[in-house]
N, C-alpha and C positions, 0 to 999 in steps of 0.2 A: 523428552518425557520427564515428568515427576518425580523425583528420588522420595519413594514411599516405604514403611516399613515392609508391607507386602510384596511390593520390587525385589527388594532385598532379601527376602524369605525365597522369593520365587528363585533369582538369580543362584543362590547358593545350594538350592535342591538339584542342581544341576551340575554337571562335568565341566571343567574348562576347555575351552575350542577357542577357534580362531576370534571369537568376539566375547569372550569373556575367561580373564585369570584372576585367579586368589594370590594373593601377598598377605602374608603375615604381619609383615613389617614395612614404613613406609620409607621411602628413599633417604640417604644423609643428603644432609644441609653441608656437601661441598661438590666438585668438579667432578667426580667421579660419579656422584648420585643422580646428579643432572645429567651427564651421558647415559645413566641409566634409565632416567626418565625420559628421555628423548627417544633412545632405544626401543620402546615399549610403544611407546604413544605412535610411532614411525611406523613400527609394522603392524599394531592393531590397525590403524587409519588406512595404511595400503592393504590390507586383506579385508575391508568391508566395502559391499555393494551397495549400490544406489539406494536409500530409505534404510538403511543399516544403525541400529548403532553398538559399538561395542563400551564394554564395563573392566575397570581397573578395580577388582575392591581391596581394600585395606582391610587388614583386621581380620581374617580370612585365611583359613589355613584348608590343604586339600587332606582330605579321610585316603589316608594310603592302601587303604582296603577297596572302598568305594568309587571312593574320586570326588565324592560330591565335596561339595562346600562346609567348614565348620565354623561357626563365628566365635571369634578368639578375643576382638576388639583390640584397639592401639590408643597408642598415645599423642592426640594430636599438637600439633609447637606453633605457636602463634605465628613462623614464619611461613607456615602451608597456608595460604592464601592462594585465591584462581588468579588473581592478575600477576601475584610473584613466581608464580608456576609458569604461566604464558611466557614473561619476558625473557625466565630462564631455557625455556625451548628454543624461542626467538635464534639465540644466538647461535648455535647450534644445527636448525635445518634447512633444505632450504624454502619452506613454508610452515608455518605453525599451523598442524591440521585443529579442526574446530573440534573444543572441548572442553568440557563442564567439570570444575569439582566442586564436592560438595562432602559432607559431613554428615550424618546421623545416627542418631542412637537407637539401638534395636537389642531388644532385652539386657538393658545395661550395661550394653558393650556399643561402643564409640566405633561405628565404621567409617572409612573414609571412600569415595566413592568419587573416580574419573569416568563423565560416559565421553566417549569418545562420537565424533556425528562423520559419516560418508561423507565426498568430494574433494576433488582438490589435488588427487595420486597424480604421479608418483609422486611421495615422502623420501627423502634423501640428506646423509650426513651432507656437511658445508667442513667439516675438519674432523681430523680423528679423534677418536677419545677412550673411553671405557666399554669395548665392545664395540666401537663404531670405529667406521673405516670411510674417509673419506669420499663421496657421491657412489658410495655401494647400498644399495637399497634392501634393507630387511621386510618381510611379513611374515603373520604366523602360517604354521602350516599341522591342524590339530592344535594343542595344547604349546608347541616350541614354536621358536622363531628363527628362520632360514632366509638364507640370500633369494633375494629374486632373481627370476632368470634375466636376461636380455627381452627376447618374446613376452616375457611377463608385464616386464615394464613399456614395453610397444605399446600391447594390449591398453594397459591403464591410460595411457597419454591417448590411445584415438578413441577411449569410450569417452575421456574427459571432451576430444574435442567434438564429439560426435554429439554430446549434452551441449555443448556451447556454439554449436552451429544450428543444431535445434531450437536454441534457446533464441537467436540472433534471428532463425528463420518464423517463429512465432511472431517474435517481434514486428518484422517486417509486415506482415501478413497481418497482424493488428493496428498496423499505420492503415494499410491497404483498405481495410474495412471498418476504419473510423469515421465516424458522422462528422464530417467539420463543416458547419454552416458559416456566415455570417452577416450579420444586417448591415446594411450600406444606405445613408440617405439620399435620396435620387430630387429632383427637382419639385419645387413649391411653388403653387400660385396661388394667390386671390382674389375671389368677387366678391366685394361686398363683407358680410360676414361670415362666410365661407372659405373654409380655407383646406384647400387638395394637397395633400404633399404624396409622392411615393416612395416609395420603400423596395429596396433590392434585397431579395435574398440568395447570396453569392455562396458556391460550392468551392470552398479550398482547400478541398482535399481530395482525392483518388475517388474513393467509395462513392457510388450514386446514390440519392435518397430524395425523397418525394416528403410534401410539406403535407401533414396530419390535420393540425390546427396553427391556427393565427388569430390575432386580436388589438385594437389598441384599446386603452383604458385610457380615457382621459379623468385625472383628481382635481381638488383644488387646492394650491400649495395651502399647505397647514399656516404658516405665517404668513402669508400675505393675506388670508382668509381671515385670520381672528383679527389682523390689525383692521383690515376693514370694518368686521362688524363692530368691533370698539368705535371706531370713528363714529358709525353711524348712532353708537346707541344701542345695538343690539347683544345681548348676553350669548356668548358661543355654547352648545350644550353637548353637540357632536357631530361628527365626523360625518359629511355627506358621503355615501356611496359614487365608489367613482362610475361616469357614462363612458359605458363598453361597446364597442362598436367590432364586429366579427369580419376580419378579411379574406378577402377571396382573391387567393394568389391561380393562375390561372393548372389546372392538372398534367399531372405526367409525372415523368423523371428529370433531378436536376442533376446530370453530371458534370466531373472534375472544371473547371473552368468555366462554366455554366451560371447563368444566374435570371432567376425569376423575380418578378415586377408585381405588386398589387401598388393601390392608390387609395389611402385614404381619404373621406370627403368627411371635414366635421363643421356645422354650422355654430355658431354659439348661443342662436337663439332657443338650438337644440338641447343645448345644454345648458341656456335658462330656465327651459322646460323642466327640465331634468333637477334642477337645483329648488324650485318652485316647489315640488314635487314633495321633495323630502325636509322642508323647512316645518312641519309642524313638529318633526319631531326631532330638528336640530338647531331653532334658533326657537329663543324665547322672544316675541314681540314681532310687531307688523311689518315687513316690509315695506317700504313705499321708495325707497329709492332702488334704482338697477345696478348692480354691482358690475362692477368692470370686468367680467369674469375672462376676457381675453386676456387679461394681465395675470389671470392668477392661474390658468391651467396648465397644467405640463400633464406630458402623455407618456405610456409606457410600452413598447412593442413589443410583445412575446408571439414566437414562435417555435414550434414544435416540430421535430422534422425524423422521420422513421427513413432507416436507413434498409437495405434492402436485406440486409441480414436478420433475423428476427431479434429482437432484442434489444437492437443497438439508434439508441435516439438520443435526441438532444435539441435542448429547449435555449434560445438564444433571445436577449432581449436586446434593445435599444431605448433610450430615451430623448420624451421630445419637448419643444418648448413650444406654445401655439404661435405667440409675439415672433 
């Protein structure tokens, strides 16, 4: 979340509890300050639930009337930095839970602002120190900070594993129902100026899926096309559209291990036609010699393939040379 001055207004109209306390004043810059700050950061991180986050603010003193929040503002030392803060926990527990500081000014007073983010419990000293006590696990409980129990810390460790088994089983079960297609070239013949080749579309993956659309596009290489009409004479003005020819792979379902066959048929006299066609308005001057067009076409195989889950598709291409 955004550390905004409205945050801030908000946060302080409020009681301290388990996810958020006021300090006045911000930790010293020695051994002692830093088990303090690990202290804190230990038990807000273990006392917050999944989507949680809690607030450390600086500068912030509690209405002993109230309770709520008063903004006092601090003094901040160029040594409070978020990564010099990290490393100093670092040593100390034994995970550095996930946390943000940050700094801002709200009616010109300088607050300083740790949010604390869910994950990762149990939080645990790694040595003793300033209120810490070797793998004895603190969180708040209200406004104060109390030993956890045993059961407590159970709890935390099989919610965390019960997320990461979840997390592992989503996983699994997103391989299970991925489109994984892929194009395979299958055998070529020739008659004449004609030329069959086909085309495998192989399932390598779990999930069944059935093929939508297909196509080859045959182009004319861009360089080997201008060099030719140079030769001849002829000035290049643009880009012939490529001749698309629509495949029919035969229906049904392709599963895991599986693989379906179409056959392309492309003549080139088809695609003399084809290049005939659109020469008034991409070469300047007469044709009269026949261009070698089996030397200059390459083809493009796209395929489209819908998997049986709604949503989940996937477009796979191949490239071909006619020669």
């Amino acid at each position: 979340m955004t550390i905004s001055h409205d945050l801030i207004r908000q946060l302080v109209s409020r009681r301290e509890s388990p996810i958020l306390d006021f300090k006045e004043k911000f930790y010293e810059n020695s051994p002692d300050g830093t088990a303090e700050l690990a202290k804190d950061l230990m038990a807000m991180a273990n006392s917050l639930h999944d989507g949680e986050q809690g607030y450390l603010l600086f500068g912030v003193a509690e209405d002993p009337v109230e309770h709520f929040g008063i903004i006092k503002g601090f003094e901040p030392q160029q040594w409070m930095t978020d990564s010099n803060l990290q490393q100093k926990v670092r040593l100390l527990l034994n995970r550095v839970p996930v946390f943000l500081w940050s700094q801002i000014n709200v009616d010109g007073c300088m607050i300083g602002v740790i949010e604390v983010r869910s994950g990762g419990r149990p939080f645990y000293p790694l040595r003793d120190g300033k209120k810490l006590q070797r793998h004895v696990a603190l969180h708040r409980v209200g406004s104060s900070t109390d030993v956890a129990s045993p059961d407590e810390i159970v709890g935390w460790s099989r919610s965390g594993d019960d997320r990461r088994a979840t997390a592992l089983q989503l996983e699994q079960l997103e391989q299970e129902l991925s489109v994984v297609p892929s194009l395979v070239v299958g055998v070529m013949t020739r008659t004449g100026s004609t030329r069959k080749q086909e085309i495998h579309v192989s399932n390598d993956g779990n999930a069944p899926f059935s093929i939508s659309s297909a196509r080859c596009s045959w182009r004319l290489s861009e360089q080997a096309w201008r060099q030719w009409l140079q030769s001849v004479s002829l000035r290049y003005l643009a880009e012939i559209p490529p001749f698309v020819q629509q495949l029919r792979f035969p229906p049904g379902t392709i599963r895991g291990g599986e693989h379906s066959t179409a056959s392309i048929l492309v003549d080139v006299s088809d695609v003399y036609v084809h290049v005939r066609r659109h020469f008034a308005s991409s070469v300047e001057g007469v044709l009269n010699e026949t261009p070698p067009l089996a030397e200059f076409l390459v083809g493009e195989v796209v395929v489209e393939c819908q998997g049986l889950s709604k949503g989940r598709t996937r477009t796979v291409e191949l490239a071909l040379n006619y020669l």
